[in-house]
PDB file of N, CA, C and O in Angstrom:
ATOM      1  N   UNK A   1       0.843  -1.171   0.000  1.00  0.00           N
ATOM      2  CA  UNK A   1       0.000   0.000   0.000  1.00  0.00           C
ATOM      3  C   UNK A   1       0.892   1.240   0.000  1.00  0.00           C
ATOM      4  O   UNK A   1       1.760   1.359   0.865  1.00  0.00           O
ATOM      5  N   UNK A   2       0.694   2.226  -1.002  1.00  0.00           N
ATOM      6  CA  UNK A   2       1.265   3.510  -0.815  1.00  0.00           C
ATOM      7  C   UNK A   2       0.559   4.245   0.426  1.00  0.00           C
ATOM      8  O   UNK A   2      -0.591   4.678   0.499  1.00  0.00           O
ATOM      9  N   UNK A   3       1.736   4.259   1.517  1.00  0.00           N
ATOM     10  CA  UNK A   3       0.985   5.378   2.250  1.00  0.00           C
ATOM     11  C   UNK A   3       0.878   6.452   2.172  1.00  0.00           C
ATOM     12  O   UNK A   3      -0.040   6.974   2.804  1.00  0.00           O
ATOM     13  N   UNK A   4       1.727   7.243   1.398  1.00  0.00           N
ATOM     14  CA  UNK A   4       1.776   8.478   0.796  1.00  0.00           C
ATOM     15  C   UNK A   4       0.496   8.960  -0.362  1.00  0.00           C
ATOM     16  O   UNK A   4       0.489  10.000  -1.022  1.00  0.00           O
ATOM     17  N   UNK A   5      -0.364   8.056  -0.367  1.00  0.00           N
ATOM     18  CA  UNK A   5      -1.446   8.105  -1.530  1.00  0.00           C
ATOM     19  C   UNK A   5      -2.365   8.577  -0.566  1.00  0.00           C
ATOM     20  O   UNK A   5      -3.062   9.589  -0.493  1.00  0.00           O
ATOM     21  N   UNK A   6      -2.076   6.936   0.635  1.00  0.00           N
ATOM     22  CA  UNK A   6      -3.295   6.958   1.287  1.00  0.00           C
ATOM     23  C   UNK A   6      -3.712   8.063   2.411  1.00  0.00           C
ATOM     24  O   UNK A   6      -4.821   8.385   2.837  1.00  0.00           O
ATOM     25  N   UNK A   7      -2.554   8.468   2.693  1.00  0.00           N
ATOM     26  CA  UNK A   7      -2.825   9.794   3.754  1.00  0.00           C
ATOM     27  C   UNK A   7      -3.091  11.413   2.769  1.00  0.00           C
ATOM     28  O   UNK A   7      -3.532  12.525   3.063  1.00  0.00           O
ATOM     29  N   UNK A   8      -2.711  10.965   1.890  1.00  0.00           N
ATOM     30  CA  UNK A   8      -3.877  12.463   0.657  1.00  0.00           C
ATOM     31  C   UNK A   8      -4.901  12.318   0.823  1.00  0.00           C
ATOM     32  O   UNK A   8      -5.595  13.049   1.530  1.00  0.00           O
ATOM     33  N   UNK A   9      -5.486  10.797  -0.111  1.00  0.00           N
ATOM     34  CA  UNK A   9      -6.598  10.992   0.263  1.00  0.00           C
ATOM     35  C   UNK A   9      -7.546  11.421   1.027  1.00  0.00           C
ATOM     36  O   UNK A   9      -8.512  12.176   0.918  1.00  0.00           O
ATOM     37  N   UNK A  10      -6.902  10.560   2.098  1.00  0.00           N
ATOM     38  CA  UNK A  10      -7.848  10.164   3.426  1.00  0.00           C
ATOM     39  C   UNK A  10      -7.836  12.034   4.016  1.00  0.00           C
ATOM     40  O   UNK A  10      -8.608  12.546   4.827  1.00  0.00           O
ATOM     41  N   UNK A  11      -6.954  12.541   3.439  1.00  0.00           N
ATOM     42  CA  UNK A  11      -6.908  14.049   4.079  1.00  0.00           C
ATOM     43  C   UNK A  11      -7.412  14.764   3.634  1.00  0.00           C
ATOM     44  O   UNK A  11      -7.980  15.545   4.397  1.00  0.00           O
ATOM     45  N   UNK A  12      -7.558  14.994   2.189  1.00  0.00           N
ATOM     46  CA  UNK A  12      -8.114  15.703   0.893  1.00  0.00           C
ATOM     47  C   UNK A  12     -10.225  15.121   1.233  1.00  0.00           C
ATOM     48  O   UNK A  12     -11.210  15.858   1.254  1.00  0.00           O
ATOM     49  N   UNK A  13     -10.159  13.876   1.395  1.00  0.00           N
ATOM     50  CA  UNK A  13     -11.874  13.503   1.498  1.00  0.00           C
ATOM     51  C   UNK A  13     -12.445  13.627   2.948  1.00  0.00           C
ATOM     52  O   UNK A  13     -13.665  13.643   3.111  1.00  0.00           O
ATOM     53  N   UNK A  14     -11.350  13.738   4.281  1.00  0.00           N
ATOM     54  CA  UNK A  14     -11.998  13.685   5.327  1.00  0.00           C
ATOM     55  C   UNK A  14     -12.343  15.951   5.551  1.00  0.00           C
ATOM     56  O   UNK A  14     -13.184  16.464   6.288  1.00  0.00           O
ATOM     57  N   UNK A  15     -11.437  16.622   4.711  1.00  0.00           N
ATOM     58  CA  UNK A  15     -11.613  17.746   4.838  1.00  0.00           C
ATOM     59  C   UNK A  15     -12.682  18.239   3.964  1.00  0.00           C
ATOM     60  O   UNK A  15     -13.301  19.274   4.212  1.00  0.00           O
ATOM     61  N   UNK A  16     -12.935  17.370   2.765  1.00  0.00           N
ATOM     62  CA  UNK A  16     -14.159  17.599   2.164  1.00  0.00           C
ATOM     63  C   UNK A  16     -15.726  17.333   2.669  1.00  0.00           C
ATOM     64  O   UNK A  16     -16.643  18.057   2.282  1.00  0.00           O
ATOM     65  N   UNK A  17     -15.897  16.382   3.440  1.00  0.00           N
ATOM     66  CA  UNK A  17     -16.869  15.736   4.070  1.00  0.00           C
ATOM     67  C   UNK A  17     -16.732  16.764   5.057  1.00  0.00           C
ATOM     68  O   UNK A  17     -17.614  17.462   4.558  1.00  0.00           O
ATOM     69  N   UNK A  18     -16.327  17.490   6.123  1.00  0.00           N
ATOM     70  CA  UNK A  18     -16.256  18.465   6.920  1.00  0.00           C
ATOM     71  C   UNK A  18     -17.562  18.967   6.609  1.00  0.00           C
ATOM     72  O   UNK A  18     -17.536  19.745   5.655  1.00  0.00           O
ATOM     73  N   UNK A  19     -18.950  18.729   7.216  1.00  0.00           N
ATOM     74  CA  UNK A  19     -19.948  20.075   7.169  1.00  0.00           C
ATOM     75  C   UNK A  19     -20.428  20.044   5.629  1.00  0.00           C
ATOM     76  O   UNK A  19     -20.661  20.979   4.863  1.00  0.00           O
ATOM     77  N   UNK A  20     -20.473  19.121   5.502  1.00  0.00           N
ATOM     78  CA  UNK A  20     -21.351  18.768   4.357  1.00  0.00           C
ATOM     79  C   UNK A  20     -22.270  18.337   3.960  1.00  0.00           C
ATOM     80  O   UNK A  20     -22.729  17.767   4.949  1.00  0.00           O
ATOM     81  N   UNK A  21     -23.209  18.107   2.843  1.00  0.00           N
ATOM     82  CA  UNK A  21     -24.612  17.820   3.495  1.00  0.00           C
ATOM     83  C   UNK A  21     -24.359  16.878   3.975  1.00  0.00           C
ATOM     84  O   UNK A  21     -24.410  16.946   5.203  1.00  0.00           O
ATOM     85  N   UNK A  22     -24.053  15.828   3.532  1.00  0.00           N
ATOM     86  CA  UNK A  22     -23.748  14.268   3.961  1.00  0.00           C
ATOM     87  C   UNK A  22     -23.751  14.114   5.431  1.00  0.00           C
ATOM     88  O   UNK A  22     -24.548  13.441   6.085  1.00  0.00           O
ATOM     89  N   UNK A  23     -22.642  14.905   5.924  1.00  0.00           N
ATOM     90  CA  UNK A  23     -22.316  14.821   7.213  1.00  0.00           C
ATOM     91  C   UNK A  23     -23.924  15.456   7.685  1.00  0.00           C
ATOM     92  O   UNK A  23     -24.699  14.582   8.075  1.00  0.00           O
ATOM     93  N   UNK A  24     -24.414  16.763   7.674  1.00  0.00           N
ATOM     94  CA  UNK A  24     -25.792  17.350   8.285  1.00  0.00           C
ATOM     95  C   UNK A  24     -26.730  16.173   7.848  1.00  0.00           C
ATOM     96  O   UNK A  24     -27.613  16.118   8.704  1.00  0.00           O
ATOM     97  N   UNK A  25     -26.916  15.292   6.984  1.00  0.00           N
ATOM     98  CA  UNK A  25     -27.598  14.877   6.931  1.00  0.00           C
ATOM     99  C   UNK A  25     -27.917  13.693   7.852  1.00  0.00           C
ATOM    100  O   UNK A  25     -29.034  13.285   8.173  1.00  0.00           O
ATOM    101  N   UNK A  26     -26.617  13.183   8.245  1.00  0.00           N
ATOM    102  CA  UNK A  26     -26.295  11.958   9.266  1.00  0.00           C
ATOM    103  C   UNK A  26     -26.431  12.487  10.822  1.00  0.00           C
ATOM    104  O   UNK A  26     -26.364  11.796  11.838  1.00  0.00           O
ATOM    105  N   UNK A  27     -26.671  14.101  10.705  1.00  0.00           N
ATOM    106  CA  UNK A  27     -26.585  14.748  12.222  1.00  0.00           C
ATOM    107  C   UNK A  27     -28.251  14.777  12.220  1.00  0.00           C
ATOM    108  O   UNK A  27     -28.969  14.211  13.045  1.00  0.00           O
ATOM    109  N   UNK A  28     -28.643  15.500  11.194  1.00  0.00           N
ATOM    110  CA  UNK A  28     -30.073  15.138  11.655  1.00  0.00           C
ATOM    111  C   UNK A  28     -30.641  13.482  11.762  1.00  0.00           C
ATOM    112  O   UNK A  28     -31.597  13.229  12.495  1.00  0.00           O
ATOM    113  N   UNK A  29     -30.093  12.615  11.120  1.00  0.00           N
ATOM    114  CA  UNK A  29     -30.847  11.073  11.556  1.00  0.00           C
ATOM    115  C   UNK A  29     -30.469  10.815  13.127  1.00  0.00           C
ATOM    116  O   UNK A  29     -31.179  10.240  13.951  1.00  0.00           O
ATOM    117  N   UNK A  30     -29.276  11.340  13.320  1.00  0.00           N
ATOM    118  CA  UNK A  30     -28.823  10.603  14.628  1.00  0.00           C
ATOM    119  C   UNK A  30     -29.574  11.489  15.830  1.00  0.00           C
ATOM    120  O   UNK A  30     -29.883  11.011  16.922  1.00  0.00           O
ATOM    121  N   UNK A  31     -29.802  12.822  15.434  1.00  0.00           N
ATOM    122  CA  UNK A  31     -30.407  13.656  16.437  1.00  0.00           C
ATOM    123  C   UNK A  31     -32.297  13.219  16.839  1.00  0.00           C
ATOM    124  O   UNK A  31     -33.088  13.759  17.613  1.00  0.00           O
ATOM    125  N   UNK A  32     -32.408  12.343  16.150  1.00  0.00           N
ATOM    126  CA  UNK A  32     -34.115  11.807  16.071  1.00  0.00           C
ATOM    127  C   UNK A  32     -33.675  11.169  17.616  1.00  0.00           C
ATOM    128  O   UNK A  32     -32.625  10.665  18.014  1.00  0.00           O
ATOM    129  N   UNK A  33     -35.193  11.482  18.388  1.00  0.00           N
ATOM    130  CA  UNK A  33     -35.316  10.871  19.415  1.00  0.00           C
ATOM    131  C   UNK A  33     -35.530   9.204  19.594  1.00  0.00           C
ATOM    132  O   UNK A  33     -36.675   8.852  19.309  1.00  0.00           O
ATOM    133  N   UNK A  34     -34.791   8.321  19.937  1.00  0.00           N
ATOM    134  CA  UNK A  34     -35.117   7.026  19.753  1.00  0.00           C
ATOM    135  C   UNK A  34     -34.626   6.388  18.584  1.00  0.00           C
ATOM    136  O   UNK A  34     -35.006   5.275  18.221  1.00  0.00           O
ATOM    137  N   UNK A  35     -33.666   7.180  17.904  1.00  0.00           N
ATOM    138  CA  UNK A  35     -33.040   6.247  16.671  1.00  0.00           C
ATOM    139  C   UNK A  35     -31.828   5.772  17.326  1.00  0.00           C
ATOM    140  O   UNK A  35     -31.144   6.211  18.251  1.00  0.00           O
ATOM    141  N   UNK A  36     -31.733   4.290  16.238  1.00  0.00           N
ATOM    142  CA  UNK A  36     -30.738   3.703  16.996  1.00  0.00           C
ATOM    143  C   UNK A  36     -29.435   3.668  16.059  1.00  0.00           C
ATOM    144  O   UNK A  36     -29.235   2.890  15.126  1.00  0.00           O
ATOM    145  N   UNK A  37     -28.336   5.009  16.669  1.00  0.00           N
ATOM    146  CA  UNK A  37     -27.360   5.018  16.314  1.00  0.00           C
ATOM    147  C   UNK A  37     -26.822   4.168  15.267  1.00  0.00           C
ATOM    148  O   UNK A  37     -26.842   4.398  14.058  1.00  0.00           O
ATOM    149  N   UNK A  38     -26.211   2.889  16.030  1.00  0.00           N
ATOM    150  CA  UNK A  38     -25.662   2.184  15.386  1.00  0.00           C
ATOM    151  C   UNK A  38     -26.079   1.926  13.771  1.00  0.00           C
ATOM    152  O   UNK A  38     -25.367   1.967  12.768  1.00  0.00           O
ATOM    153  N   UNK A  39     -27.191   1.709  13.887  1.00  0.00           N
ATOM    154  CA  UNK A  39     -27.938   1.626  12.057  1.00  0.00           C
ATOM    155  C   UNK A  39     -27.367   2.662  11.618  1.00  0.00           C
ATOM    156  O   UNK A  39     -26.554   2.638  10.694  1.00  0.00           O
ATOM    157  N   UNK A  40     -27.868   4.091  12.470  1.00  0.00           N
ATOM    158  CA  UNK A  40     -27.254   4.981  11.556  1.00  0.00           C
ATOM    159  C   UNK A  40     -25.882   4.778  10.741  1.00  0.00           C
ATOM    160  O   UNK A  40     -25.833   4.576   9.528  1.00  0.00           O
ATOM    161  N   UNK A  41     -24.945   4.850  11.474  1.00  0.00           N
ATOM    162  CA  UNK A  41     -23.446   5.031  11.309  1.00  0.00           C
ATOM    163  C   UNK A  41     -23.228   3.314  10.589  1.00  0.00           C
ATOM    164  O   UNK A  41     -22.238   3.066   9.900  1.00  0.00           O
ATOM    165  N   UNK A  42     -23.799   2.751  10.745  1.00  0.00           N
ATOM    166  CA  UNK A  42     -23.423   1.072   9.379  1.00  0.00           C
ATOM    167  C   UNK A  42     -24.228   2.119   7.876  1.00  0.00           C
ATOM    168  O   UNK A  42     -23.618   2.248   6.815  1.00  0.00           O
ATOM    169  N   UNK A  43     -25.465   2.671   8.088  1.00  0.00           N
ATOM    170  CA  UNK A  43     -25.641   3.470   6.452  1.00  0.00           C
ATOM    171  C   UNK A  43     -25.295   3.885   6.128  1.00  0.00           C
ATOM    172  O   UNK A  43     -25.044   3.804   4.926  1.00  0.00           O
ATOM    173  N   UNK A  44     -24.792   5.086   7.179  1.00  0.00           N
ATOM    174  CA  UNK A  44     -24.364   6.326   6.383  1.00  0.00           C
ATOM    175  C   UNK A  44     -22.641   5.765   6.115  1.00  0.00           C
ATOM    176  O   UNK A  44     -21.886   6.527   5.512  1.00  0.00           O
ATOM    177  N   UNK A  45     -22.166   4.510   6.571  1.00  0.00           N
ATOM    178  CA  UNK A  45     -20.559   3.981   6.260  1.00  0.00           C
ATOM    179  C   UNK A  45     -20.831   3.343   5.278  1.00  0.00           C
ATOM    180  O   UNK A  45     -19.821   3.229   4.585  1.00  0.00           O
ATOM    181  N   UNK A  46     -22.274   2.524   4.551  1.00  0.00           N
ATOM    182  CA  UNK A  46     -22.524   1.904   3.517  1.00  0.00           C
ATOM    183  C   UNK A  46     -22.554   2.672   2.140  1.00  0.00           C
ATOM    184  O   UNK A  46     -21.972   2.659   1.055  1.00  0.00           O
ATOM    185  N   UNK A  47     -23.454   3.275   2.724  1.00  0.00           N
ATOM    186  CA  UNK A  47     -23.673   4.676   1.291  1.00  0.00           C
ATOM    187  C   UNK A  47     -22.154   5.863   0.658  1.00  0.00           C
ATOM    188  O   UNK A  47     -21.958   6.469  -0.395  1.00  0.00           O
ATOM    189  N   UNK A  48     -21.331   5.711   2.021  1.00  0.00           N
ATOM    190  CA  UNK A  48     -20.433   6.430   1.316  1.00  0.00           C
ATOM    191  C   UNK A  48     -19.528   5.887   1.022  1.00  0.00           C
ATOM    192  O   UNK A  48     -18.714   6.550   0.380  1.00  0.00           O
ATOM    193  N   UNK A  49     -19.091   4.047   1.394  1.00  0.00           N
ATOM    194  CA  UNK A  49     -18.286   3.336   0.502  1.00  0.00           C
ATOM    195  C   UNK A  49     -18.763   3.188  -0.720  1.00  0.00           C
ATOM    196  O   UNK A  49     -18.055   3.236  -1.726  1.00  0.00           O
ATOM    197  N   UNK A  50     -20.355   2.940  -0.717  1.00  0.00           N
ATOM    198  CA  UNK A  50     -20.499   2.543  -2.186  1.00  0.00           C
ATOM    199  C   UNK A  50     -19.993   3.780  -3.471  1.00  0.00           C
ATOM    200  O   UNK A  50     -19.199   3.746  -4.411  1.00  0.00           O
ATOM    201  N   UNK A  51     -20.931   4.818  -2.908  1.00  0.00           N
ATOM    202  CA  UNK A  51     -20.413   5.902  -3.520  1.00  0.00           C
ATOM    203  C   UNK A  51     -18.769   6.537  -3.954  1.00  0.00           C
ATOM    204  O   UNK A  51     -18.332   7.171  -4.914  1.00  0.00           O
ATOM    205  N   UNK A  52     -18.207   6.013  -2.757  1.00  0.00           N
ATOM    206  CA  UNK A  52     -16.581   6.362  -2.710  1.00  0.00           C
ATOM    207  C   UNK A  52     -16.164   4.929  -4.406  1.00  0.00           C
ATOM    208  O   UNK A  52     -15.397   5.267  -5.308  1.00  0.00           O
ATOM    209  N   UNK A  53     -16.748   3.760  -4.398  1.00  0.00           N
ATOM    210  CA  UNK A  53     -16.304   2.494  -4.954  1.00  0.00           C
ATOM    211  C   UNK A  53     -16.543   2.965  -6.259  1.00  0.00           C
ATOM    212  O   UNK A  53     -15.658   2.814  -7.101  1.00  0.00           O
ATOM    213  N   UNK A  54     -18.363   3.902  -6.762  1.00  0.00           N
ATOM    214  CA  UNK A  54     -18.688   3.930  -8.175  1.00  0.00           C
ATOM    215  C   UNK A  54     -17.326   5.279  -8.390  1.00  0.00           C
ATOM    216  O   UNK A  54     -16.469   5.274  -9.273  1.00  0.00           O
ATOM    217  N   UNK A  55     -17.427   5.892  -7.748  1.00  0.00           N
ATOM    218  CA  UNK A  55     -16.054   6.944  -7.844  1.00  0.00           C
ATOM    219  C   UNK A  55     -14.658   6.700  -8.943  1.00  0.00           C
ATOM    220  O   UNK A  55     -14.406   7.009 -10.108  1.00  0.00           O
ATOM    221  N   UNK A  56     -13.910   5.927  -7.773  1.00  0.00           N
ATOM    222  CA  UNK A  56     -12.792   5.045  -8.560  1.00  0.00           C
ATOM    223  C   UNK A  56     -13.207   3.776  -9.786  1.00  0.00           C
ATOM    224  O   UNK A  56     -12.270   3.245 -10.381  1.00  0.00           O
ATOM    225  N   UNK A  57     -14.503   3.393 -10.070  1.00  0.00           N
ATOM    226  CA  UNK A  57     -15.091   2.528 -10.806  1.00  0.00           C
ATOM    227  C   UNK A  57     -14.701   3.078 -11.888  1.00  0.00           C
ATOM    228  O   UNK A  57     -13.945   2.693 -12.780  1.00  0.00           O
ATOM    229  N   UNK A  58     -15.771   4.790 -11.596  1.00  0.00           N
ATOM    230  CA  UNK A  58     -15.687   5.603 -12.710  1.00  0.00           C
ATOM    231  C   UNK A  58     -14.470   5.982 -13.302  1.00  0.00           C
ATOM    232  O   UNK A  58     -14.072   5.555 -14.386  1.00  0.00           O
ATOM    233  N   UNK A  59     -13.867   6.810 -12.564  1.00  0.00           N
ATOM    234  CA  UNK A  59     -12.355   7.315 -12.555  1.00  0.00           C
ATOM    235  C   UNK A  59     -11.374   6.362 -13.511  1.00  0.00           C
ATOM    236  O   UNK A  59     -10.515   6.856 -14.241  1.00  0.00           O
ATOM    237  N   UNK A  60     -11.609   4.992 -13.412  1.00  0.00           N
ATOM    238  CA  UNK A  60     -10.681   4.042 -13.651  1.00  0.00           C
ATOM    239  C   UNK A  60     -11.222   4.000 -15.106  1.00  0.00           C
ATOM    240  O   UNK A  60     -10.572   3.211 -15.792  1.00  0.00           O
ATOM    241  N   UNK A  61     -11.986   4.475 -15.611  1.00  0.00           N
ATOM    242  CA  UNK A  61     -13.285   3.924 -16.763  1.00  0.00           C
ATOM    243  C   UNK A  61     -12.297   5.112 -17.876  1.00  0.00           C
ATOM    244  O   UNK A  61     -11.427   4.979 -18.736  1.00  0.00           O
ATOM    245  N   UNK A  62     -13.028   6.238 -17.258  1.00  0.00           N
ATOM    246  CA  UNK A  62     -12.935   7.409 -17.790  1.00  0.00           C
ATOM    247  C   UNK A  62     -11.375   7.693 -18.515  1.00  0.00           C
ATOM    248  O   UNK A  62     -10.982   8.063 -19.622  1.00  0.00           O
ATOM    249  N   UNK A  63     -10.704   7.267 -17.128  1.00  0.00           N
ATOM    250  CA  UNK A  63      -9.019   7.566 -17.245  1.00  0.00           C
ATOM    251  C   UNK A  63      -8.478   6.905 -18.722  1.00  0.00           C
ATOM    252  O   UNK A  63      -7.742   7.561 -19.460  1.00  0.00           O
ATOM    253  N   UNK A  64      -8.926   5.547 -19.058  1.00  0.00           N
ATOM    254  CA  UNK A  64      -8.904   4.578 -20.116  1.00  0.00           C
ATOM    255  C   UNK A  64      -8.538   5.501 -21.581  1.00  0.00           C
ATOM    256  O   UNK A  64      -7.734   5.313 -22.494  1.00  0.00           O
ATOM    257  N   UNK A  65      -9.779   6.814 -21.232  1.00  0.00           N
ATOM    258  CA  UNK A  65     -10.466   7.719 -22.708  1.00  0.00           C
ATOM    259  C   UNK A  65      -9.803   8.414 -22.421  1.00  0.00           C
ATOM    260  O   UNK A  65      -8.834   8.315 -23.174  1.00  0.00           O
ATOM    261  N   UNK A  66      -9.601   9.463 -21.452  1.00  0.00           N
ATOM    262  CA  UNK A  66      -9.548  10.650 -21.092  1.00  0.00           C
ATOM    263  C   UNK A  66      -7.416  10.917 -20.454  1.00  0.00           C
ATOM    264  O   UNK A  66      -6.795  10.424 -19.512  1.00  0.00           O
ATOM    265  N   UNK A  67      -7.177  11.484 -21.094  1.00  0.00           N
ATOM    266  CA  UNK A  67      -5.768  11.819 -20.669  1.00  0.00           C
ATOM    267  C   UNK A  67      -5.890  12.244 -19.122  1.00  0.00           C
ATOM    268  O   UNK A  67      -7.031  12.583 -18.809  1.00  0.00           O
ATOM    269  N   UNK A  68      -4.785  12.296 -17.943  1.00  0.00           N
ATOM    270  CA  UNK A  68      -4.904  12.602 -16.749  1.00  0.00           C
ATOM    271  C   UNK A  68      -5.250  14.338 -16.547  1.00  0.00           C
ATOM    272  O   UNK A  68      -6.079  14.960 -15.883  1.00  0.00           O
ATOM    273  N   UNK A  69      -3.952  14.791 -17.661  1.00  0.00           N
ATOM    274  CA  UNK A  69      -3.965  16.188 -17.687  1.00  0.00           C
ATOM    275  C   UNK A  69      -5.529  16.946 -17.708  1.00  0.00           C
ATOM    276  O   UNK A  69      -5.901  17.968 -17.130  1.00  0.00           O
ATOM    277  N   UNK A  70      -6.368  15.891 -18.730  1.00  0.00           N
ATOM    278  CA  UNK A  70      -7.464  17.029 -19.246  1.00  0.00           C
ATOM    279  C   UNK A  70      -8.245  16.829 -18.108  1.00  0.00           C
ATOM    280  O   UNK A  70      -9.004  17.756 -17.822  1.00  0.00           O
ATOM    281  N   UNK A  71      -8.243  15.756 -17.325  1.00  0.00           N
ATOM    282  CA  UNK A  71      -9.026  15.314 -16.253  1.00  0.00           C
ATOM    283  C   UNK A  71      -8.469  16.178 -14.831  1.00  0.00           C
ATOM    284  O   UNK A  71      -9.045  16.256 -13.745  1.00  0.00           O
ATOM    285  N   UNK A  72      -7.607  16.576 -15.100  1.00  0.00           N
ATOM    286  CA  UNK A  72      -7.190  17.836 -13.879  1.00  0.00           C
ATOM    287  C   UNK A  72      -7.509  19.058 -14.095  1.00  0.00           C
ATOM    288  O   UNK A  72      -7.542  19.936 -13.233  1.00  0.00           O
ATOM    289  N   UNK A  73      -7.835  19.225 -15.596  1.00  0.00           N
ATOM    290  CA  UNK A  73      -7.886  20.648 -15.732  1.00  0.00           C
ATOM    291  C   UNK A  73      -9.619  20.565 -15.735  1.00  0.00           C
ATOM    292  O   UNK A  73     -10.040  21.716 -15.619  1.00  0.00           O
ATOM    293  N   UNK A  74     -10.658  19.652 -15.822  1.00  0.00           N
ATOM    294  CA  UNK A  74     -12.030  19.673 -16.079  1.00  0.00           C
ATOM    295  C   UNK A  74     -11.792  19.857 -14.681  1.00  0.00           C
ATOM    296  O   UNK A  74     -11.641  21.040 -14.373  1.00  0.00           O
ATOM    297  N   UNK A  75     -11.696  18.849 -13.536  1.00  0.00           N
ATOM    298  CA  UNK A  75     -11.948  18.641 -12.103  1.00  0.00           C
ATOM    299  C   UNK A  75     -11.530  20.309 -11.580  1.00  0.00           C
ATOM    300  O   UNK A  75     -12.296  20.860 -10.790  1.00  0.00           O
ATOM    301  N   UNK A  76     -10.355  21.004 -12.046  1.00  0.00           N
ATOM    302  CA  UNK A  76      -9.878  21.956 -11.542  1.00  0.00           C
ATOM    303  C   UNK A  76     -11.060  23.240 -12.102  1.00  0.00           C
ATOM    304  O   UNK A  76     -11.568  23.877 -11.179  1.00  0.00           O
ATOM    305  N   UNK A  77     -11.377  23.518 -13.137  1.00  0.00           N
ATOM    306  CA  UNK A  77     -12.005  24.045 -13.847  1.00  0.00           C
ATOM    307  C   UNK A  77     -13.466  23.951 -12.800  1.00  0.00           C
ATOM    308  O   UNK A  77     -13.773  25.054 -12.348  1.00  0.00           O
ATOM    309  N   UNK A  78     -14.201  23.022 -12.455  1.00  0.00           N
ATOM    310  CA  UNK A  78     -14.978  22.846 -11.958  1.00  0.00           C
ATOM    311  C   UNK A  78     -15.172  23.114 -10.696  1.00  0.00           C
ATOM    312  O   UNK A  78     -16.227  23.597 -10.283  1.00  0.00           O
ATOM    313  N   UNK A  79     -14.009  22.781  -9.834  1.00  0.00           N
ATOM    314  CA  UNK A  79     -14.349  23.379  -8.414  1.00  0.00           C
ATOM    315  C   UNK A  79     -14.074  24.818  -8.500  1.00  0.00           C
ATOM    316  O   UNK A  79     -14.614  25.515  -7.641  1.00  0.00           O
ATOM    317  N   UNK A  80     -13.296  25.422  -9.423  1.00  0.00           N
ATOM    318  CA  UNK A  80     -13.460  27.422  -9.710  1.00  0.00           C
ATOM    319  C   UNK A  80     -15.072  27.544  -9.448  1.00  0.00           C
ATOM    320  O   UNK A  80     -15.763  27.955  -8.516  1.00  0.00           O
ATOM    321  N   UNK A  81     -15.412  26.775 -11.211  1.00  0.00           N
ATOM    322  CA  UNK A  81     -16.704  27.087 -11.240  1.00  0.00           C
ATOM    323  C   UNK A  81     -17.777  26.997  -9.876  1.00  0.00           C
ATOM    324  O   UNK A  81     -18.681  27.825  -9.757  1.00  0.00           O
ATOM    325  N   UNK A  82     -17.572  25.932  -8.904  1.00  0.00           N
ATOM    326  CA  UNK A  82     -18.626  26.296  -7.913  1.00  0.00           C
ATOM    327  C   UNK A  82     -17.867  26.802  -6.837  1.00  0.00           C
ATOM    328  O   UNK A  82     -18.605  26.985  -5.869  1.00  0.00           O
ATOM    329  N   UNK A  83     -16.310  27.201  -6.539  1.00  0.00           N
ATOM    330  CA  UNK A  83     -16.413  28.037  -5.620  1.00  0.00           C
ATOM    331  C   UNK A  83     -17.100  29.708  -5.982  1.00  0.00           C
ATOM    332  O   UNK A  83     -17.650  30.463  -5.179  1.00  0.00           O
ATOM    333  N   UNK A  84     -16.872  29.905  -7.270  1.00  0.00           N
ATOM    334  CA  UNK A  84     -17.423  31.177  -7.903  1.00  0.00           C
ATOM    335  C   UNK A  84     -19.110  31.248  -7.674  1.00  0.00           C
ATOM    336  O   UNK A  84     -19.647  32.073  -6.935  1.00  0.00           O
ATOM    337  N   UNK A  85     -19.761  30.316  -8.383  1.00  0.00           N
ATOM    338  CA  UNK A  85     -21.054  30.182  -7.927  1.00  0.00           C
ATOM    339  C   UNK A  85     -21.507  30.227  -6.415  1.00  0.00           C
ATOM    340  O   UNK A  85     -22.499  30.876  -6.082  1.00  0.00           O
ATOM    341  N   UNK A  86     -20.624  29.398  -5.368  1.00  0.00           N
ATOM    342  CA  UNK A  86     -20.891  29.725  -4.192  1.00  0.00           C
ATOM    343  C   UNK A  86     -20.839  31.287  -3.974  1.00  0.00           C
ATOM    344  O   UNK A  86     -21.881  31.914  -3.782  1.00  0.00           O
ATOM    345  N   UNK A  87     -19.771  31.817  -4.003  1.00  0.00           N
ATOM    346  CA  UNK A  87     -19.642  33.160  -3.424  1.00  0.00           C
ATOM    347  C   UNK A  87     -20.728  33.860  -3.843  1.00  0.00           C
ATOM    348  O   UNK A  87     -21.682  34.074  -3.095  1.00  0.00           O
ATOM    349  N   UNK A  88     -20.649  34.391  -5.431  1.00  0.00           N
ATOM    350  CA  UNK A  88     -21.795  34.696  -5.778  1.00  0.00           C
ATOM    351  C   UNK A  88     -23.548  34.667  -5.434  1.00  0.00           C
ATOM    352  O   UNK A  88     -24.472  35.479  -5.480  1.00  0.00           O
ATOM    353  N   UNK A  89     -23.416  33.629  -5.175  1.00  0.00           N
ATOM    354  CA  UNK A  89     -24.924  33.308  -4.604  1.00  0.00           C
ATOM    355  C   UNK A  89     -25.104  33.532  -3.148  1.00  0.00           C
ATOM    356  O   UNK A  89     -26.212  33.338  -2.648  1.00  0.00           O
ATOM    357  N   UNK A  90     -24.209  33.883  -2.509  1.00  0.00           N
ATOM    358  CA  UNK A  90     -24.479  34.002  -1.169  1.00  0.00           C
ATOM    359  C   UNK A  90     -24.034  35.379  -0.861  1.00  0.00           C
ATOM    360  O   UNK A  90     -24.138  35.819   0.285  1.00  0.00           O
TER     361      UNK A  90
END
């Protein structure tokens, strides 16, 4: 295992998930009176492996067609575009 991969990641996606809906969304299930935690936190760990899995599924698909470069400059291009849209709109 590269650990040098794996501590980007894990740093780059645990700072993204920070206050996100995902995360608010798992604060409001767990904040219900009488829900039982544990379910919670096995879904909301189900739903975001799966999601994390079609990710690299994709990624791995795409990469095949798509040069790395142009795929840094769309991904890069794109978070401009919605940090711009964020500001803007708020």
């Amino acid at each position: 295992m590269d650990l040098r991969l794996f501590a980007t990641v894990f740093g780059s996606m645990f700072v993204a998930e920070l206050g996100d809906k995902t995360q608010l969304a798992t604060l409001m299930f767990a904040s219900k009176g009488g829900s039982h935690k544990p379910t919670i936190f096995l879904a909301s760990v189900a739903a975001l492996t799966l999601t994390s899995a079609i990710g690299v599924l994709a990624g791995s698909l795409v990469s095949q067609h798509v040069s790395e470069k142009a795929l840094s400059w769309v991904a890069g291009t794109g978070f401009i575009v919605i940090g711009i849209w964020t500001i803007a709109k708020g």
